[in-house]
matplotlib code that plots the C-alpha trace (Angstrom):
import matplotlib.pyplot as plt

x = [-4.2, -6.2, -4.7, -6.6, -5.5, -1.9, -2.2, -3.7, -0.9, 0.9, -1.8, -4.7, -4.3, -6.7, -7.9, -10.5, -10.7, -11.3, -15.1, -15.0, -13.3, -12.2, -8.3, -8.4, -4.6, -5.4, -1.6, -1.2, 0.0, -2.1, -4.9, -5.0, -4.3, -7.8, -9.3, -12.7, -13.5, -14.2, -12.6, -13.2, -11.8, -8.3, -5.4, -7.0, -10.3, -10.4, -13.3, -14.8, -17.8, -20.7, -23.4, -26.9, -25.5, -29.2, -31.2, -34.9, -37.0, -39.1, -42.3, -41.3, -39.6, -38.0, -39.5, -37.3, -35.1, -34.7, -33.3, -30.8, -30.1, -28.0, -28.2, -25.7, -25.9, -24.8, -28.6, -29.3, -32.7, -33.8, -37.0, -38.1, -41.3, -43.6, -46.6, -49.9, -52.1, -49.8, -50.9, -50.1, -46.8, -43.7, -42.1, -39.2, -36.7, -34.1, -31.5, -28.1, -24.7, -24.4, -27.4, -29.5, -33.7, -34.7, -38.2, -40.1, -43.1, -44.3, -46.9, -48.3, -45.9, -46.5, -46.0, -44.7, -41.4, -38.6, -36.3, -35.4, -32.8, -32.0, -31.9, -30.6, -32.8, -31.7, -30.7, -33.1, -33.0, -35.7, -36.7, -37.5, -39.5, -40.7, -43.3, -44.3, -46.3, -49.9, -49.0, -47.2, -46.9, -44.0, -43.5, -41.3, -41.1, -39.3, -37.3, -40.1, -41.7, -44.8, -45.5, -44.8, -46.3, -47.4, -48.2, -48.9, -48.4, -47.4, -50.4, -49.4, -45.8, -49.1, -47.7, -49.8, -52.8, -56.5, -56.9, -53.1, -53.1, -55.9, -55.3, -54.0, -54.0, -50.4, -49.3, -45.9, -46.7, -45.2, -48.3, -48.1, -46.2, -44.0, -41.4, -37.6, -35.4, -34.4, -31.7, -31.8, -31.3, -29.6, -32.7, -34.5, -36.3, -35.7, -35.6, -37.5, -37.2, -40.3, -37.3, -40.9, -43.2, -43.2, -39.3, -39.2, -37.3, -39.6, -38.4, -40.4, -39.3, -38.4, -42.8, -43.3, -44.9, -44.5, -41.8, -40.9, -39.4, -37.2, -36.2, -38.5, -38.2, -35.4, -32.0, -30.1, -28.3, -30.8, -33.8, -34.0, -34.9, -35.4, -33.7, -33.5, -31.4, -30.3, -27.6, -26.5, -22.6, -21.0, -17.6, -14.1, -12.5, -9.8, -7.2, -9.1, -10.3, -14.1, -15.9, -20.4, -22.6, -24.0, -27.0, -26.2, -28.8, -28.7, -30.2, -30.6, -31.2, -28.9, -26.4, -25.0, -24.8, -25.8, -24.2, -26.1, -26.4, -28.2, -31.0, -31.1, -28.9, -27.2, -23.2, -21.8, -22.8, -20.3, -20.6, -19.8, -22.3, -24.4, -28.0, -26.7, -29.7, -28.3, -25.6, -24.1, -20.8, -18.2, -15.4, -14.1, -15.8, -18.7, -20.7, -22.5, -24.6, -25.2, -28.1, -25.4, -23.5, -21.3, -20.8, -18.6, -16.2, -15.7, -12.9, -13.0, -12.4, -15.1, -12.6, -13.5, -10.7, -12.5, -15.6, -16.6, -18.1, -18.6, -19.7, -21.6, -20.6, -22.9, -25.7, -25.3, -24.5, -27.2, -31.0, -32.7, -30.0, -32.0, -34.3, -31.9, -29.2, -28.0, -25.6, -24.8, -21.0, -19.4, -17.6, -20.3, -23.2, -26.1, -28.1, -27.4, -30.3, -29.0, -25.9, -24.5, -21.7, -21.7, -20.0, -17.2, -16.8, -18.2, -20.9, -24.5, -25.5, -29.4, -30.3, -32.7, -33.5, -36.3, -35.7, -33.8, -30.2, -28.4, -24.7, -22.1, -18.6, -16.6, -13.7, -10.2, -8.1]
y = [-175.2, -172.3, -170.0, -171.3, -174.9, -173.4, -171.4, -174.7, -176.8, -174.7, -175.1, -173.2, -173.0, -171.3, -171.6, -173.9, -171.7, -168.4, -168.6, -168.0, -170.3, -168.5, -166.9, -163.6, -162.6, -159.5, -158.6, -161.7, -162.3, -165.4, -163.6, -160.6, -163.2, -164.8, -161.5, -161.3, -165.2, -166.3, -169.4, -171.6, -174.5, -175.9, -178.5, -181.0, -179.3, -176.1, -174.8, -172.0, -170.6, -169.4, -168.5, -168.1, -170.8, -171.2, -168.7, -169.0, -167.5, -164.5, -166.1, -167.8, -166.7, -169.3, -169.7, -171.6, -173.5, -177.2, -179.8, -180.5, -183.4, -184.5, -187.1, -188.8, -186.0, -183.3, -181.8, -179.9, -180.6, -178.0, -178.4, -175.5, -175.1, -173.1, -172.0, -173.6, -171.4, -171.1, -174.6, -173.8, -172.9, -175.7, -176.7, -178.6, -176.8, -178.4, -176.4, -178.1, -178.5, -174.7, -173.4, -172.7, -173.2, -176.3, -177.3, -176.8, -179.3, -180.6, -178.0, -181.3, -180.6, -176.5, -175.7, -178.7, -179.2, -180.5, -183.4, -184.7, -187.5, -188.8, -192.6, -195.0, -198.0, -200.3, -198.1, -195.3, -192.9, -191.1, -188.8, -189.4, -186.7, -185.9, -182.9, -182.0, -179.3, -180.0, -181.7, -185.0, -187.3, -188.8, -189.9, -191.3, -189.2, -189.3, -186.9, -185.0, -185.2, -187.6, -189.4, -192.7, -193.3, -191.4, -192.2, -190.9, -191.9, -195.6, -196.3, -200.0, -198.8, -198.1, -195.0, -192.2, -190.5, -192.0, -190.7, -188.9, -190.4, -188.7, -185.5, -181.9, -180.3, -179.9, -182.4, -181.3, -183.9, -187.1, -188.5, -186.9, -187.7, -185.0, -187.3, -185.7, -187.9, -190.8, -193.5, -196.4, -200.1, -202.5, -204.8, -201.8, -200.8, -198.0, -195.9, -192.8, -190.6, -188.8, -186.1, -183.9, -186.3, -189.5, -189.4, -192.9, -194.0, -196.3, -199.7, -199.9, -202.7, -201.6, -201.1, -198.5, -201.1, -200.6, -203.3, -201.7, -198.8, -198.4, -195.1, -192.8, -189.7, -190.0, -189.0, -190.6, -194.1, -195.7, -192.4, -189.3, -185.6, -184.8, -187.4, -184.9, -186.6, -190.2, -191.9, -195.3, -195.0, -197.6, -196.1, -198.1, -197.7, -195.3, -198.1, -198.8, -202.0, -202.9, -202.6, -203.1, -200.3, -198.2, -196.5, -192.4, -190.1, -187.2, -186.6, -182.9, -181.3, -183.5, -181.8, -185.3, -188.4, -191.4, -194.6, -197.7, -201.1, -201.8, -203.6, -200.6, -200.7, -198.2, -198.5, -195.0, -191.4, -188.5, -185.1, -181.6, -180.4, -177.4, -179.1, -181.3, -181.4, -184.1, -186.0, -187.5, -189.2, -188.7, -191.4, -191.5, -188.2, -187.5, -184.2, -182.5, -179.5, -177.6, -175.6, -173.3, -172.1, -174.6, -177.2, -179.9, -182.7, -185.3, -188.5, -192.2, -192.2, -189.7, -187.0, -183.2, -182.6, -178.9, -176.8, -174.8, -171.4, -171.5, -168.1, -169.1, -166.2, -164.2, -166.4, -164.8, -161.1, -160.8, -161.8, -163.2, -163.1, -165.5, -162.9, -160.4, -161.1, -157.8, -158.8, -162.4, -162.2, -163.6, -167.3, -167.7, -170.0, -168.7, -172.0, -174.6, -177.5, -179.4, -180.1, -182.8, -183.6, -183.6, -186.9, -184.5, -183.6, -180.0, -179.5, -178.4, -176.5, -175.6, -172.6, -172.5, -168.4, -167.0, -165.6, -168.9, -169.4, -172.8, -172.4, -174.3, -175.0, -175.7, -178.2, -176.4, -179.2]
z = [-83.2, -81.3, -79.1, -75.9, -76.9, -77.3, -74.1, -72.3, -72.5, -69.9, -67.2, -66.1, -62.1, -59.2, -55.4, -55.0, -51.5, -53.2, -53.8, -57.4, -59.4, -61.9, -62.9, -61.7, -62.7, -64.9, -65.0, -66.4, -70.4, -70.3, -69.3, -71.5, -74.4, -73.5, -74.0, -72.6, -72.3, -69.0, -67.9, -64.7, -62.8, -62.1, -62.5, -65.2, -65.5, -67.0, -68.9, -70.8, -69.8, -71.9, -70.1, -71.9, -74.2, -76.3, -76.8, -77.3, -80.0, -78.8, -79.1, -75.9, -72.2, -69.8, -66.0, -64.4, -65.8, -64.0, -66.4, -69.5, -71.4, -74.3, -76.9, -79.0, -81.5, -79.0, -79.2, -76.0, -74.9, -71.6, -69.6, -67.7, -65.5, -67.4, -65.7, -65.4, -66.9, -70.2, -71.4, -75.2, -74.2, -74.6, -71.5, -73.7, -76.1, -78.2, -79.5, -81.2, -80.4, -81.5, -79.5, -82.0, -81.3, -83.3, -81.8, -78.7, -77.7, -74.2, -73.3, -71.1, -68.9, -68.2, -64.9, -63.4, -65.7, -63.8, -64.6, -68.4, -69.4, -72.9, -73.1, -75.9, -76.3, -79.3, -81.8, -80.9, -78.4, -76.0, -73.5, -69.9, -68.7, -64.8, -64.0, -60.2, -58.6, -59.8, -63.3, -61.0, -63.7, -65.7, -69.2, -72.3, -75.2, -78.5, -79.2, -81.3, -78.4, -79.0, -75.9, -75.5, -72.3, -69.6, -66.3, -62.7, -59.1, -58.5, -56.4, -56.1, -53.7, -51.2, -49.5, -51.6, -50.3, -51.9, -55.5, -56.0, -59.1, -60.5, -58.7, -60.2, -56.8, -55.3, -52.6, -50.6, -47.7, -47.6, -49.5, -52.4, -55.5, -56.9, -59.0, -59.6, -61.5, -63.1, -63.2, -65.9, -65.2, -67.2, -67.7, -69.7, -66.4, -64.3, -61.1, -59.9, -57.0, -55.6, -54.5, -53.4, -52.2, -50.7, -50.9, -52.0, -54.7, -56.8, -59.1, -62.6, -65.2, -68.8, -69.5, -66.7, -64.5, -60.6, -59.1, -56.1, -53.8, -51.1, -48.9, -46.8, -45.6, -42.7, -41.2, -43.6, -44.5, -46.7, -45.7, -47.3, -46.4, -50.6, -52.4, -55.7, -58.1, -58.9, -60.7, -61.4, -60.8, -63.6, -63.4, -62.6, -59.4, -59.1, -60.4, -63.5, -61.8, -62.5, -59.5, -58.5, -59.8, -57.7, -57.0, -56.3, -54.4, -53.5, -50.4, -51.2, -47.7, -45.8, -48.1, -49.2, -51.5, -50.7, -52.1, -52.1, -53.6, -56.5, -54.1, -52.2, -49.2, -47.7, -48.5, -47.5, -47.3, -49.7, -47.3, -48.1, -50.2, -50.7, -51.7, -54.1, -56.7, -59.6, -61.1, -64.1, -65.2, -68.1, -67.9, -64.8, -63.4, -61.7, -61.9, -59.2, -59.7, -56.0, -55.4, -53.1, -56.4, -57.1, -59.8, -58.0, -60.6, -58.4, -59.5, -59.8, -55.8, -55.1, -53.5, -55.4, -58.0, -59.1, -58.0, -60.7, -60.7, -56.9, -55.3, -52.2, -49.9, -52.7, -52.0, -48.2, -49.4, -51.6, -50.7, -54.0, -56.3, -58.1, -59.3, -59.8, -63.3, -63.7, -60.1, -61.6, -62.2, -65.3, -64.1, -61.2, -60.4, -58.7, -58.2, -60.4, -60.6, -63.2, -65.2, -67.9, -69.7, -73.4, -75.7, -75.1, -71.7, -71.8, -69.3, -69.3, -66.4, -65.4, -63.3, -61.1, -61.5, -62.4, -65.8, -66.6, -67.3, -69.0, -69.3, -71.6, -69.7, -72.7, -72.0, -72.4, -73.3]

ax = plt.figure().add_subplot(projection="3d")
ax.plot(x, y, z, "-o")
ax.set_aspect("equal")
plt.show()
């Protein structure tokens, strides 16, 4: 048994109202026995962080990182944004459960890479891919990255200006399509939320047709200002009873989630937030990466049981700490985009910085 294992056993605590997250007890033996590892979180949910977790190879350079995924293998796949005029550069790397580079592919996507998900179909899995800014398009991949299909704006949901499915110009208004995210359906189809655009979240059946869409940009309770990430919530109730799944949204710059039926309507609305960007679940846990520094557990009741790495008072000391990693502190988010949890329970985190940044929380069990 390893010494953090040993060392675990007798509990990992800290003050969720501290800022930080992290043990900050150098007098104590516990602490000088970790040496220089940087833990975070409390009670039940301890980890250790690794920032810069993979690596690339120097032929390439992150800008902006946006996404992570993980298939059953525990293979890390990261989509960044690239740039547009860098067309023969990737915008997808895969790296293993180690972080070593294994492949890199997607140069379609350059310069509008923004949200990835791994999806097991049969006995095969795939990638779902979104790109915004002037690429606006999104597709399913293998996980070699040939394209399955690709497609562009729904024009069929009827609320996109005249020919933005043929564009490449940027579109921020509410008639432009600048897709996000994705949630999966049981019937094979899917949801997708134009977090950018129309911020409509649109209904496709398992062959990327158009069904449907439901939301608009509003003040809330079934309306969106940036609906940025989406989940389908498939988790027990906090008494192990099976209860309806849900459909999670987070309506980023209301600094909330928003619960909702599967046919769309409002249930209830999750509040303090710091523009909550994604989500994803790991037994009875769900994971919420915050744009304001902060990687939020949340339990089967949806009341926060750790928030990890949070340093938002640095976000206000320190203008465009973003672009600036030589004042990112070790333990601390800066603006996490994206995050996932591993078939373990570790957790993927997604920066969004400008030299890129994808950190492994490493479950400390």
């Amino acid at each position: 048994m390893s010494l953090v294992h040993r060392l675990s056993r007798r509990g990992f605590t800290t003050a969720l109202a501290a800022g930080t997250a992290m043990l900050a007890r150098p007098a104590s033996a516990r602490m000088r026995r970790l040496g220089d590892e940087t833990i975070v979180g409390e009670g039940a949910h301890v980890f250790r962080a690794r920032h810069d977790f993979p690596r690339l190879p120097a032929a390439y350079s992150w800008q902006t990182t946006h996404g992570v995924a993980v298939d059953a293998a525990g293979n890390l796949y990261v989509i960044h944004e690239g740039r547009g005029d860098r067309k023969d550069h990737p915008a997808i790397f895969v790296f293993d459960p180690e972080g070593a580079f294994v492949r890199a592919f997607g140069s379609e996507f350059q310069g509008g890479g923004h949200g990835i998900e791994v999806r097991k179909e049969g006995n095969e899995e795939f990638l779902y891919v979104c790109a915004y800014q002037a690429v606006k398009a999104f597709a399913k991949l293998t996980l070699q990255g040939e394209i399955v299909w690709y497609r562009k704006a729904p024009m069929a949901a009827d609320c996109y200006a005249p020919g933005e499915d043929v564009s490449t110009k940027k579109n921020w208004s509410r008639k432009g399509f600048l897709p996000t995210n994705f949630a999966f359906l049981d019937d094979g189809g899917f949801l997708l939320a134009d977090g950018y655009g129309s911020f409509r979240i649109h209904r496709f059946d398992k062959d990327a047709t158009w069904v449907s869409s439901f939301g608009g940009p509003g003040p809330g309770q079934g309306t969106f200002d940036t609906p940025h990430g989406i989940w389908i919530d498939r988790r027990p109730a906090a008494d192990g009873s099976p209860r309806e799944p849900a459909i999670v949204v987070c309506d980023r710059a209301h600094h909330t989630l928003q619960i909702l039926g599967m046919d769309g309507v409002h249930r209830d609305t999750l509040t303090g937030f710091g523009l909550p960007a994604n989500i994803d679940t790991w037994e009875g846990l769900m994971l919420v990466p915050e744009l304001k520094a902060c990687v939020t557990l949340l339990d089967a009741a949806n009341q926060p049981v750790a928030r990890l790495g949070r340093a938002v008072e640095r976000l206000d000391e320190i203008k465009n700490l973003r672009s600036q990693p030589a004042k990112w502190l070790p333990g601390q988010f800066v603006h996490p985009h994206d995050a996932c949890f591993t078939p373990a329970g570790d957790i993927m985190v997604a920066e969004w910085v400008s030299t890129g940044r994808v950190t492994k929380l490493e479950r400390v069990t």
